[in-house]
ZAMARGU-4260 file (C-alpha; in steps of 0.2 Angstrom, whole numbers, plus 5000, padded with zeros to 4 digits):
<rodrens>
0) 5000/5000/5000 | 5014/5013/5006 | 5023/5006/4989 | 5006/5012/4980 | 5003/5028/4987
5) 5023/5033/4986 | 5021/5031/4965 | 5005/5040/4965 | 5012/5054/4974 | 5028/5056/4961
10) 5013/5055/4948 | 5005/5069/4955 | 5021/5079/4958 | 5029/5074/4937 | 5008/5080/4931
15) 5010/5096/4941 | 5028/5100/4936 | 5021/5097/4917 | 5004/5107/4921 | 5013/5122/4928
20) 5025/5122/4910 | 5008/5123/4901 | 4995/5132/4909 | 4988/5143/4923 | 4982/5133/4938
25) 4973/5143/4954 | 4965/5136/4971 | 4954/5147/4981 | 4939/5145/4993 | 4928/5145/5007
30) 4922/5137/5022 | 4913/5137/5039 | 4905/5131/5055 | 4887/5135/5062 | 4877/5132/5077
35) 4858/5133/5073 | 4847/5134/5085 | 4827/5133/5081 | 4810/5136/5093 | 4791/5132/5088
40) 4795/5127/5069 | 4777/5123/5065 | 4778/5122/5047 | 4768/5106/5046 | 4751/5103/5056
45) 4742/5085/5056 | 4724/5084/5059 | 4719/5069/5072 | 4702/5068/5068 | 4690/5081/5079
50) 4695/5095/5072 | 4711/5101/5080 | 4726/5100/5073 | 4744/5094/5084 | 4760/5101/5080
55) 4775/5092/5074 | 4788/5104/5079 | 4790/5112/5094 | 4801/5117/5107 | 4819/5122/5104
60) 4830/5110/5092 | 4850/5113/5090 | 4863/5109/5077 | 4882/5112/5071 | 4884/5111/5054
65) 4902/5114/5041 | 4910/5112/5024 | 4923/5114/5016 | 4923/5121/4997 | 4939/5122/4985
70) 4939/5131/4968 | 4951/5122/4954 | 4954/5136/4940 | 4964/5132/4926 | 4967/5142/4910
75) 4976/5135/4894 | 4990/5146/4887 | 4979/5147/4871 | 4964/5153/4884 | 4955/5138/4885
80) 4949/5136/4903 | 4943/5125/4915 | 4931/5129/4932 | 4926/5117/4944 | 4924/5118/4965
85) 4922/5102/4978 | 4913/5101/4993 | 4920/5093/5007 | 4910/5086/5022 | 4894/5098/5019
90) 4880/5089/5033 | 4875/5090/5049 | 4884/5086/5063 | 4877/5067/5068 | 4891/5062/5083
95) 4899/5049/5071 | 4915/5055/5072 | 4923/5046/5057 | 4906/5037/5051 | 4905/5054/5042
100) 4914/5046/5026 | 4894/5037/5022 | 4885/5054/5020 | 4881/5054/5002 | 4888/5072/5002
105) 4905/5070/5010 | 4916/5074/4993 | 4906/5080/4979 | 4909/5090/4964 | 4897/5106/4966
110) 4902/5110/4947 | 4913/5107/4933 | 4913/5114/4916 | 4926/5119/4902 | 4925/5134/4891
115) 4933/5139/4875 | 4937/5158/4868 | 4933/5160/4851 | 4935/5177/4847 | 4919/5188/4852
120) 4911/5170/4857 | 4913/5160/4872 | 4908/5141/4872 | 4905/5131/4888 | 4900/5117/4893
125) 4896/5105/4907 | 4888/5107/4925 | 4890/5125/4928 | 4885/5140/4941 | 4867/5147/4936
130) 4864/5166/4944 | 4851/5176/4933 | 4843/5184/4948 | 4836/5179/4966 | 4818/5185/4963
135) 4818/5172/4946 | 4833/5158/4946 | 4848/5157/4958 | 4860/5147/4962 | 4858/5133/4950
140) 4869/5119/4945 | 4863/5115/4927 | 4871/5105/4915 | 4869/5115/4899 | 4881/5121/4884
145) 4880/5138/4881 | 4887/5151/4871 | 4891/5169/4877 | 4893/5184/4866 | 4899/5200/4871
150) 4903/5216/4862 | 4905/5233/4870 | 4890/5236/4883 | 4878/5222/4875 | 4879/5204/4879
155) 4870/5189/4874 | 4870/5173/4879 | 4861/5156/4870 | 4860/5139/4880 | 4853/5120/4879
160) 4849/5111/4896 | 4847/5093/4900 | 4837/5093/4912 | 4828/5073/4914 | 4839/5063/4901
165) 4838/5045/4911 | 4819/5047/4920 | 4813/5028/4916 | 4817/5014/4905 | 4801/5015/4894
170) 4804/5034/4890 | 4823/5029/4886 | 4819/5018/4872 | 4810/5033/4864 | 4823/5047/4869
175) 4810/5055/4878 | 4822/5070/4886 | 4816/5084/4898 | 4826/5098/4890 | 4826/5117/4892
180) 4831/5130/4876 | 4835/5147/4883 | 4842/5166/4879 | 4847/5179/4890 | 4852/5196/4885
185) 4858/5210/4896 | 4864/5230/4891 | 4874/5244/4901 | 4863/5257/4894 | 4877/5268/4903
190) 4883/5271/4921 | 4870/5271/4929 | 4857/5260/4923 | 4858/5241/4919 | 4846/5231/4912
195) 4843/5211/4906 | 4830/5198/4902 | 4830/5178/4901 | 4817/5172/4889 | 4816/5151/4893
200) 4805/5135/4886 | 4808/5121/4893 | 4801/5106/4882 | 4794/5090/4894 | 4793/5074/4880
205) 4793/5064/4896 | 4777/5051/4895 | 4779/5041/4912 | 4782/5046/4930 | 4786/5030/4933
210) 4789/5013/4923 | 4795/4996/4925 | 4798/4981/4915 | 4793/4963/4920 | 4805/4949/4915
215) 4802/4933/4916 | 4813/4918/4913 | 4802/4901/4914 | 4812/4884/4917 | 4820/4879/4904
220) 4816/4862/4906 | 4797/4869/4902 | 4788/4868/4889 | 4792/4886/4884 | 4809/4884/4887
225) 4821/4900/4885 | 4820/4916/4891 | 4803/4928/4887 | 4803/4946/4890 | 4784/4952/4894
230) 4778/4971/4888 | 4783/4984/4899 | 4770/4988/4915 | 4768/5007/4914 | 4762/5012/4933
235) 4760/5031/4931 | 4757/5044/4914 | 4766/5060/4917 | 4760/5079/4917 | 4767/5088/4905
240) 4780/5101/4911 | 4782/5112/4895 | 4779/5131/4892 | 4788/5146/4894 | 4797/5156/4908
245) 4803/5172/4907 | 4808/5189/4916 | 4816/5207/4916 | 4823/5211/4928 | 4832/5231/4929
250) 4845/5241/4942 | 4852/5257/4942 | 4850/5274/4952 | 4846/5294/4953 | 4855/5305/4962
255) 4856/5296/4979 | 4842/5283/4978 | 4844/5265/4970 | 4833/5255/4962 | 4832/5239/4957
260) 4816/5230/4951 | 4811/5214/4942 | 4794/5206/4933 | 4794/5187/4932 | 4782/5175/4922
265) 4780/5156/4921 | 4769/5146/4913 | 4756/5135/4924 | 4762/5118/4919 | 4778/5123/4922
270) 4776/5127/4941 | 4762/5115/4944 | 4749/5126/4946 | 4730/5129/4940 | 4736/5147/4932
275) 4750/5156/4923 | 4759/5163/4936 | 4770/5181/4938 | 4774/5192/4951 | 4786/5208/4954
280) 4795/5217/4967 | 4803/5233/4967 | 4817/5240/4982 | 4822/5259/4983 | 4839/5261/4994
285) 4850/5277/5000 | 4867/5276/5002 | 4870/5288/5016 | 4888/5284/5020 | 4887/5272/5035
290) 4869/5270/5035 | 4862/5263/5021 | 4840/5261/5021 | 4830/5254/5008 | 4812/5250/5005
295) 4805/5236/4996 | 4786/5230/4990 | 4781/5216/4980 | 4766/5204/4974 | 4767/5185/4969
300) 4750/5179/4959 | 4743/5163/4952 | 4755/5152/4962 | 4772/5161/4959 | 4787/5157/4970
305) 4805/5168/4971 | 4817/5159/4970 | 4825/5153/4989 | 4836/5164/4989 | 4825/5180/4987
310) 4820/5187/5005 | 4827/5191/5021 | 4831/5179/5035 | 4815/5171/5043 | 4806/5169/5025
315) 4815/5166/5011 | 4836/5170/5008 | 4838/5152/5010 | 4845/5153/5029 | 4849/5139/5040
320) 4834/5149/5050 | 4823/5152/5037 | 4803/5145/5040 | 4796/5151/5026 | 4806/5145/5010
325) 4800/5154/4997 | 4792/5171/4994 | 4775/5169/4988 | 4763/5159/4988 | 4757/5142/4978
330) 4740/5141/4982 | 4737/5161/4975 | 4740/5178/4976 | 4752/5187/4990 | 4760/5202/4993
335) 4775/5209/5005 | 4783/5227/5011 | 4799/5226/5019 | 4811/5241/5027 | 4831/5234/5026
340) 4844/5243/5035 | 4863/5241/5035 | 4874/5250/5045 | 4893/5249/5046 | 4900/5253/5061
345) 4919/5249/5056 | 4929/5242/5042 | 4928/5227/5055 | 4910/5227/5061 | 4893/5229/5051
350) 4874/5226/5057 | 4860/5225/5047 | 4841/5223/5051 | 4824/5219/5043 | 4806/5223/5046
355) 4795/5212/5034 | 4775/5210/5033 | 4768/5197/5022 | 4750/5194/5017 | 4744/5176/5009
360) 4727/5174/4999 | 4721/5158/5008 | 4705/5150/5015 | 4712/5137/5024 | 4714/5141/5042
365) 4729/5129/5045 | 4739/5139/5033 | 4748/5154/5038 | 4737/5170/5030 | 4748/5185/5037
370) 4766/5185/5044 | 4777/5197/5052 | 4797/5196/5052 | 4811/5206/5061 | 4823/5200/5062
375) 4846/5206/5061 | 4863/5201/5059 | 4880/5207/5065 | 4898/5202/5055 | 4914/5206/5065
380) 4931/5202/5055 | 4942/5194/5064 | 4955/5194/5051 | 4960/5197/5033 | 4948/5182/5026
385) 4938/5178/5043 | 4923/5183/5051 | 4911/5177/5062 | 4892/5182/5058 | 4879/5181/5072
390) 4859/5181/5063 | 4842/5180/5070 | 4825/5184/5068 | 4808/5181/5074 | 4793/5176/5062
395) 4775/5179/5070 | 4762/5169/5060 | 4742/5172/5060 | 4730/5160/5053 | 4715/5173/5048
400) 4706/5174/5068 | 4703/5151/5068 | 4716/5146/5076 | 4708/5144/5093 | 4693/5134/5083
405) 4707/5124/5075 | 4718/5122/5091 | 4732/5127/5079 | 4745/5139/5089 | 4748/5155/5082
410) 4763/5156/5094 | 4781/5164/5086 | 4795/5156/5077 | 4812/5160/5084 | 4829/5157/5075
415) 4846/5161/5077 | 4866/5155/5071 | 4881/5158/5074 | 4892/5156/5059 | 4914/5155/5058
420) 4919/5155/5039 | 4933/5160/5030 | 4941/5163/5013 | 4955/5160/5003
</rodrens>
């Protein structure tokens, strides 16, 4: 074994010596350690049968999570380049000590992709970073080729995304894919204003949800003898998924107010609703030196959902805290106001705080119909590459005046975590 890993290593060291003749190869980073700590979660409510509905969480649950994330970026000496990042031990803490090597998620490649320069054009292809905007689509790992075009302050980019190639073995045979055809365009209309939109069908040829095939091999000392393959057994047909998506989204300012706004749009079979869905939001923000206050309104209709990343820190943002995913509402309509202030204290220390009111178009009365957030944060850089961020927030539900007739309590959600992490 020792034998093994002392060639591997000179392998390593000969590729290396070999790379560094030939191209440009960078490591950089990111990691961190949280506590989360969560009180009266009640996301979920079971009925028992009179009426009343019981909780499923409650009380105050605790946590540490970590990982560990590396960026590989290579460039060719012809400009050909390579991007990829892997995640090291992202899960939560379980007490296993080195049992930690079964998590599904203990090395894993967050993306990978390659990309080619020719001339104004810019090919890539592979799993790669998706980032249009919070409100519509962020954060996404797609595998997709796609090619980017760029002269002076106009940019356009064209992609193809595979996004079911393998769903069943009946659909297989007919190379019925999931796929997804998309353009996204964007102009620096000059230097203060900024503006770009991402028109997307997504073209669903799946038939089945889920399929099977029976095999069945008699005895071959049987009259049949052999082996005899029976038709397939389908269990499910599959709702179709196509249609369009789309959204604008702009950001600039005048004199000392920013804006920043965006109009979104999917199709209903495309979000699994009844209804075409859209919605909007627009944020106004000062920049008053250290203090920096902004305002934000917004709607959701027909079943629209922000992406998780759109929000603040008890709904939506995609916090370890976060009760409410998404902004929006599935079932219909909504609409939010939100006051955001950030303050910076230092070059070391900065604070920021929220005060956010929701309102949901529901009948139920065990769904949530209004909600109110305040919640804050505090970063304190430790050093160059190292801070340690303190969050919180408190989410107050109300179920439209039945929750005493339900037994469904309208008590507050409280979150907080505490959060090392570091760059390189």
């Amino acid at each position: 074994m020792k034998k093994v890993l002392v060639a591997g290593a000179a392998l390593l060291i000969a590729g290396s010596m070999v790379s560094a003749a030939s191209a440009e190869v960078n490591l950089s980073g990111d990691a961190r350690v949280r506590y989360v700590g969560k009180s009266d979660y009640k996301a979920i409510y079971t009925p028992n049968g009179d009426g009343t509905f019981s909780e499923n969480l409650s009380g105050y649950q605790d946590s540490f999570n970590s990982r560990i994330r590396v960026k590989f970026d290579a460039k060719a000496n012809g400009g050909a380049f390579m991007k990829a990042r892997l995640r090291f031990d992202d899960f939560t803490w379980d007490g296993q000590g080195w049992g930690a090597w079964s998590e599904g998620k203990n090395v894993w490649a967050d993306y990978a992709y390659i990309g080619v320069p020719m001339g104004d054009v810019v090919f890539t292809g592979g799993r790669m970073p998706a980032d249009y905007s919070k409100f519509f689509s962020y954060d996404n790992r797609p595998t997709r080729v796609k090619l980017d075009w760029k002269v002076d302050n106009v940019r356009l980019i064209g992609l193809i995304d595979v996004i079911d190639e393998n769903s069943n073995i009946v659909d297989d045979w007919d190379d019925n894919d999931f796929m997804g055809y998309g353009l996204v365009g964007s102009v620096k209309i000059n230097d203060d204003w900024f503006v770009k939109g991402y028109a997307r069908y997504v073209d669903d040829q799946r038939e089945y949800d889920v399929a099977s095939i029976d095999i069945e091999i008699p005895d071959p000392n049987s009259e049949m003898g052999g082996a005899t393959i029976s038709y397939p057994l389908v269990a499910a047909g599959h709702k179709d998924r196509s249609g369009f998506l789309g959204s604008i989204h702009a950001e600039g300012k005048i004199a000392m107010v920013g804006l920043e706004g965006e109009i979104a749009y999917k199709e209903a079979d495309v979000q699994g609703t009844q209804d075409d869905g859209w919605g909007w939001y627009l944020d106004a923000s000062m920049d008053m030196g250290a203090f920096q206050p902004s305002l934000m309104i917004g709607g959701t209709y027909d079943g629209y959902l922000a992406d998780d990343d759109f929000g603040f820190i008890m709904v939506g943002a995609a916090e370890p805290i976060t009760a409410i995913t998404q902004v929006g509402n599935k079932g219909g309509d909504s609409y939010f106001v939100a006051l955001v202030t950030r303050y910076t204290l230092s070059d070391q220390f900065k604070l920021a705080g929220n005060l956010a009111y929701f309102d949901y178009d529901v009948d139920a009365a065990d769904r949530i119909a209004q909600a109110f957030e305040i919640s804050a944060s505090a970063t304190y850089t430790i050093s160059e590459g190292a801070d340690l961020t303190y969050k919180l927030g408190y989410l107050a539900p109300d179920y439209d005046g039945q929750v005493n007739a339900l037994g469904v309590s309208d008590d507050g959600m409280f979150g907080q975590y505490l959060r090392m992490a570091i760059k390189f």
